[in-house]
C-alpha positions in Angstrom: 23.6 62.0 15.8 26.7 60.3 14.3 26.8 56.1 15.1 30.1 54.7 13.5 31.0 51.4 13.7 34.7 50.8 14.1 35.7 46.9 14.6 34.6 43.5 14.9 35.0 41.1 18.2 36.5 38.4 15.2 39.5 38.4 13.6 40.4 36.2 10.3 42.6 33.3 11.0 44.4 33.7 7.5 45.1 36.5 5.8 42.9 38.1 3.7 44.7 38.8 0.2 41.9 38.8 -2.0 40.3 41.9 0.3 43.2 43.8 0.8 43.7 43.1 -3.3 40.3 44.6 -3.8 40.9 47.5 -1.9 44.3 48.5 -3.5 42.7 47.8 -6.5 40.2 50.5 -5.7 42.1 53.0 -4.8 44.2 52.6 -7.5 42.1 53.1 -9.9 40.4 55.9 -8.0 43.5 57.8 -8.0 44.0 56.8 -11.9 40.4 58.4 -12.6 39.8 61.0 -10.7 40.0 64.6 -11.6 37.7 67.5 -10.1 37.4 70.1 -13.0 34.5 72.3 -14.5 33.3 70.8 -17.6 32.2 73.3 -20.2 28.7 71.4 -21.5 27.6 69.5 -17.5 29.8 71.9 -15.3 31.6 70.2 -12.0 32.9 66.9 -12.7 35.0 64.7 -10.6 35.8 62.0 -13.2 38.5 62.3 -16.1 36.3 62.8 -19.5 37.3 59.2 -21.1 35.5 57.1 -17.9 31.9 57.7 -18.8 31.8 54.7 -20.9 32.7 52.1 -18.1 30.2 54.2 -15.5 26.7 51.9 -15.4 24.1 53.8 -17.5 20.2 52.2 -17.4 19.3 53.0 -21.0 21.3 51.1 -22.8 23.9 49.1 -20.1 27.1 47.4 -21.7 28.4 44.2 -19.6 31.4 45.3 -19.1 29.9 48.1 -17.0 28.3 45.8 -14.3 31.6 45.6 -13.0 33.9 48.5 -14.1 31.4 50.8 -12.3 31.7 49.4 -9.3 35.3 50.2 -9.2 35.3 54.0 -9.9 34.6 56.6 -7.3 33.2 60.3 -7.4 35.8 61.8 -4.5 37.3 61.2 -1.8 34.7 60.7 0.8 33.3 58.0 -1.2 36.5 55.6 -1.9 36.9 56.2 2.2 33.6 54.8 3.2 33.2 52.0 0.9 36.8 50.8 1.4 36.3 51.6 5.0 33.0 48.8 5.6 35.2 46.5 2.4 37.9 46.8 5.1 35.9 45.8 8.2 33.4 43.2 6.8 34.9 41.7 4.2 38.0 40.4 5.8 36.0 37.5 7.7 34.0 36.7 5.2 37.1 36.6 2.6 38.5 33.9 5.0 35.3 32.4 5.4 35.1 32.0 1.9 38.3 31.6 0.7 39.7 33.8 -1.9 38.7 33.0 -5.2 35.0 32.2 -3.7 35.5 35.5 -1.9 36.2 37.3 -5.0 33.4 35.7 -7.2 31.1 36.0 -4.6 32.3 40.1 -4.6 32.1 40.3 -8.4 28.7 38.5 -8.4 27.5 40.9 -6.0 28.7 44.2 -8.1 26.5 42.7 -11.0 23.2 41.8 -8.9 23.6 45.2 -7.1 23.7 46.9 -10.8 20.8 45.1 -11.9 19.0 46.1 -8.8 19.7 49.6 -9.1 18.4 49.9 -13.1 15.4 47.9 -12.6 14.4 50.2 -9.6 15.9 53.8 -10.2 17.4 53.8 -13.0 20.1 56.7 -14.0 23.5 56.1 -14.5 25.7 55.2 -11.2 29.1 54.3 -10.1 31.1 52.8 -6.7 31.4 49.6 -4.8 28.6 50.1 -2.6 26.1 48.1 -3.7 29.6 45.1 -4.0 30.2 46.5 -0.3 26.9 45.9 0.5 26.6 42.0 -0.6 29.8 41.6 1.5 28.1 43.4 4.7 25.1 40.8 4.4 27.4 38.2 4.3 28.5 39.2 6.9 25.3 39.2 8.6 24.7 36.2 7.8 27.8 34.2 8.6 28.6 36.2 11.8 25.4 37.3 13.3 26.6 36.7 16.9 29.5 38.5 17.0 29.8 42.5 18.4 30.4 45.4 16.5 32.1 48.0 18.4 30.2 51.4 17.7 31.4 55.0 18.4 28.4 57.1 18.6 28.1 61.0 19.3 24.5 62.9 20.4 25.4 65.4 22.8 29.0 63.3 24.6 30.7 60.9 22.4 30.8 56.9 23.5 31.5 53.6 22.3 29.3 50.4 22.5 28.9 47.0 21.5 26.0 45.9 19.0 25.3 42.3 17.9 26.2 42.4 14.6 22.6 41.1 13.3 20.7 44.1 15.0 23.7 46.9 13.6 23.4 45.7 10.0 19.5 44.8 9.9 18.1 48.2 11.6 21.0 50.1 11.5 22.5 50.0 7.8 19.6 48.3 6.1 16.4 49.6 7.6 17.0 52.9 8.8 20.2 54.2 6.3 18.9 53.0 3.3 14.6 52.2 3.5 13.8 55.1 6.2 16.3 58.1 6.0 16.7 58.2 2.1 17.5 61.5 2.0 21.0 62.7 0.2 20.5 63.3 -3.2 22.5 60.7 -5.5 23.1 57.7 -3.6 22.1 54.9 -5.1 19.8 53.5 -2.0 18.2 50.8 -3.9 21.6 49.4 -5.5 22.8 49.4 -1.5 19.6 47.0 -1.0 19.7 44.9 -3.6 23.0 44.3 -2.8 22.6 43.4 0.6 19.4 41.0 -0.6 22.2 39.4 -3.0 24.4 38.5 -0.1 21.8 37.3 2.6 20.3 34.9 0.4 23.5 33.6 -1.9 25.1 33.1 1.4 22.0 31.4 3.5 21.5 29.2 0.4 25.8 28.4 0.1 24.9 26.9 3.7 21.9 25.3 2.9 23.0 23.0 0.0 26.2 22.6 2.1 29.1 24.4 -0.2 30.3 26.2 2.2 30.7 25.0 6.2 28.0 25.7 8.5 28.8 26.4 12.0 26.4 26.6 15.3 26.6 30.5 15.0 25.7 31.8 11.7 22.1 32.3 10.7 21.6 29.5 8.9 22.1 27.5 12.7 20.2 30.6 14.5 17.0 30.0 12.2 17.3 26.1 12.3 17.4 26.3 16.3 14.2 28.6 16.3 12.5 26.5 13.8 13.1 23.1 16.2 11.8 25.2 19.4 8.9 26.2 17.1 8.0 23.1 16.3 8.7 22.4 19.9 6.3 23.9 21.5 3.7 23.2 19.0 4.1 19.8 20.0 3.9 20.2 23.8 1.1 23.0 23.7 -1.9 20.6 24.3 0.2 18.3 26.3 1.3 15.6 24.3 5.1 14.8 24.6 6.9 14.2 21.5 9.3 11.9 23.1 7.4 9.2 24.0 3.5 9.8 22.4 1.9 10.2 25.4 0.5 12.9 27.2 2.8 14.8 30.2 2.4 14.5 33.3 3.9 16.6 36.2 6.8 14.8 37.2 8.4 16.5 40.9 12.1 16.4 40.8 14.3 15.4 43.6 17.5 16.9 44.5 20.0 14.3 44.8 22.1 14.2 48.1 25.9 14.1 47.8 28.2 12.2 50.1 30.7 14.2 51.8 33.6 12.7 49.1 31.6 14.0 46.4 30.8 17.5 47.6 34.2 17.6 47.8 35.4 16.6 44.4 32.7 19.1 43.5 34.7 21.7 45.0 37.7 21.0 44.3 36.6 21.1 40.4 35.0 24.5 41.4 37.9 25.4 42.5 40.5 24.2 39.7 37.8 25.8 37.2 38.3 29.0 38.5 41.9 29.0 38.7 41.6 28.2 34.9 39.6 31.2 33.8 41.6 33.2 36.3 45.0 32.5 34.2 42.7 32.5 31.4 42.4 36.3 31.4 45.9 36.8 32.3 47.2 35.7 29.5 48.9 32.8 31.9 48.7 30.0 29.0 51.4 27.4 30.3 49.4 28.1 34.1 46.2 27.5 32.6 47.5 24.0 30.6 49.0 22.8 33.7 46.1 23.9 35.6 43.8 22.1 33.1 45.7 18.4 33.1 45.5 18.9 37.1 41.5 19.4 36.7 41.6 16.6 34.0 43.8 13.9 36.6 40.7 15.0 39.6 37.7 14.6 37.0 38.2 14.4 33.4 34.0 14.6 32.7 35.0 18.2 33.6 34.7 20.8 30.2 36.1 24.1 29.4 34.5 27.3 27.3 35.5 27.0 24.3 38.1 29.0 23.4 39.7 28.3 27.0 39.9 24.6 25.7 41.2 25.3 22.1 44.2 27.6 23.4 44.9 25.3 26.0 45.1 22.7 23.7 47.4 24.6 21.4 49.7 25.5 24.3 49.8 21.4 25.5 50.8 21.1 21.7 53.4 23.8 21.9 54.9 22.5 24.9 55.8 19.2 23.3 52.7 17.1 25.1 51.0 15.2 22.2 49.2 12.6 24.1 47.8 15.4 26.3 47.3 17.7 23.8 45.3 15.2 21.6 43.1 14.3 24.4 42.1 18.2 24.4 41.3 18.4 20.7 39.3 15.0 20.7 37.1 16.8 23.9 37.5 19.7 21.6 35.7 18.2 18.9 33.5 16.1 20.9 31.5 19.2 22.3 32.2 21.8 20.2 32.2 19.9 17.1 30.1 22.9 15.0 32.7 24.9 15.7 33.9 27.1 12.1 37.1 26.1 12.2 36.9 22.4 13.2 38.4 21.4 10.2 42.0 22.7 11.2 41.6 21.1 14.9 40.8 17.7 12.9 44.3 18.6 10.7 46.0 19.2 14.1 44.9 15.6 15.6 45.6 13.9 12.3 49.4 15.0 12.6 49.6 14.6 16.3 48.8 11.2 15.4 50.7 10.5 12.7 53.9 12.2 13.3 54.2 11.9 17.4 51.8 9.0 18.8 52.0 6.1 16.4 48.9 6.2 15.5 47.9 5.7 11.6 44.4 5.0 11.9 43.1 7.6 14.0 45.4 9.5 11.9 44.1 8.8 8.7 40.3 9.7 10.0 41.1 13.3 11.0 43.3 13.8 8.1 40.3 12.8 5.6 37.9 14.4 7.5 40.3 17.7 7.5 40.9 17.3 3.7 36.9 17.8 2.4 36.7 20.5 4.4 40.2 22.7 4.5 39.8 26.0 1.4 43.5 27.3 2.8 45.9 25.5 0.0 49.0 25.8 2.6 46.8 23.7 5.1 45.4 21.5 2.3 49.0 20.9 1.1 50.2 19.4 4.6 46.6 17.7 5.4 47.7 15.8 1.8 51.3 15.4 2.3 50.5 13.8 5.9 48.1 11.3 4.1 50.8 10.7 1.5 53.3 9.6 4.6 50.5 7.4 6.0 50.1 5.7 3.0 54.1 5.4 2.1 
């Protein structure tokens, strides 16, 4: 049974240099070194003579090597794969971490997954999977929630979509690499510690706050199950946390609606519908006009979130800043864990500041924006948009 995973449901909102750098970088030097040939003392070899002394060896381990060796590849096959998963997991997690964290974090993870491999194994070993690895946990971390798109084959051939925390936990880490260690050199336990390096640098980045939490990485996921935990702990004799007494069975009432209101009801119904309805078609200046309608009948009404946050880029777009800011402040009011709050926050500090005449309001987003921002074009205009305020 083949099961290949192919694409992500997320896509990086800035472009990933450091990544695609890595990768060029890789095969560069893959095409530099390699060179299938019959060795006279060892037999086939598919490295050029001179690159055995930056290959990791366990018995006596240069420094140098805990990162050359993660650069060099033993065919083709190899430089495929791991730039393949570099390719498909590392591109989020490059934009989540910008790209000189990105490519610390990617060197840091070449080393731990060396170390990992000598303590345990031993032998000498080369290749970025253990480097690919810590990027995958990242991965798995940061983006648990999101679907991986799988192409499997066992019997027909098919395609389905895996949350990415059960593809990567069972998947790669349990079954590939502690279960079915079968092919002869692989360096399995290189591939773990690697993915150990990346879970836990990346769960304790969130933790001490260095890099932005959001409500749908794992950091969130295991805070929300430790609160229901301690939850029901709470509630399981009967005692209410709320209020220190025990609970008692309380009947609820359904509230009756004059006609009026059934009707706004409706008509909200209705409205919400048409939104998601233009939604899918791709009908963005429909949907914003749609919206502001919705908004004039009922403006308690909310939006999914990504409906709200293209709508309020199209109301933006179409040269409505006092209707487009009233969508990113509801925005940010109910979605405000969102990842990439910080650039809505820039948005509303230069609607402000540029189209409504407003310099205080301004100058909260903007600073807000400014500790948080890691893209230096977006960090340049959060500044120069403070400077203007200030001039």
């Amino acid at each position: 049974m083949i099961i290949l995973p192919y694409r992500t449901s997320i896509y990086p909102r800035r472009t990933p240099y450091t990544n695609y750098a890595l990768i060029a970088v890789n095969v560069f030097i893959f095409l530099l070194t390699y060179y299938s040939h019959i060795s006279p003392s060892t037999g086939p070899e598919a490295l050029r003579p001179w690159i055995q002394q930056f290959e990791l060896t366990s018995n006596r381990p240069y420094l140098w090597q805990f990162v050359s060796y993660a650069f060099l590849h033993g065919g083709f096959m190899h430089i495929i794969g791991n730039m393949f998963f570099l390719y498909l997991f590392g591109n989020n997690v490059n934009d989540k971490l910008g790209n000189i964290g990105y490519l610390c974090f990617y060197l840091a993870g070449a080393v731990f997954s060396g170390i990992g491999h000598i303590l345990v194994s031993g032998g000498n070993v080369i290749g970025a999977s253990g480097a690919v690895a810590a990027v995958t946990g990242a991965y798995l971390v940061l983006f648990p929630q999101t679907l991986i798109t799988v192409l499997y084959w066992f019997f027909f051939i098919g395609m389905l979509e895996v949350p990415a925390l059960y593809f990567i936990l069972l998947k790669m880490i349990i079954i590939d690499n502690v279960i079915a260690r079968y092919t002869p050199q692989v360096a399995y336990d290189a591939h773990l510690a690697g993915y150990a390096f990346g879970i836990v640098a990346i769960l304790a980045l969130l933790a001490t706050g260095l890099i932005g939490s959001s409500s749908f990485d794992l950091f969130a996921m295991i805070k929300r199950w430790n609160r229901r935990r301690q939850y029901r702990d709470a509630v399981s004799s009967g005692h209410d946390p709320f209020n220190g007494r025990a609970k008692t069975r309380r009947i609820k009432v359904k509230e009756a609606k004059s006609p009026a209101e059934q009707q706004k009801d409706e008509k909200s119904k209705e409205l919400r519908n048409e939104i998601s309805k233009r939604m899918n078609e791709r009908n963005l200046p429909a949907a914003a006009g749609l919206y502001l309608e919705l908004m004039g009948h009922d403006s308690k009404q909310i939006l999914p979130r990504h409906h709200l946050l293209d709508i309020a880029n199209q109301l933006a777009g179409d040269n409505k800043p006092a209707e487009s800011a009233q969508s990113y402040e509801q925005f940010l009011t109910h979605y405000g864990m969102y990842e990439y709050a910080e650039q809505v926050e820039l948005m509303l500090g230069i609607l402000y500041c540029r189209y409504l005449n407003k310099p205080n309001l301004a100058k909260k987003y903007l600073e807000a924006a400014a500790t948080k921002l890691t893209d230096p074009g977006q960090l340049k205009m959060c500044q120069d948009e403070l400077d203007r305020l200030k001039s």
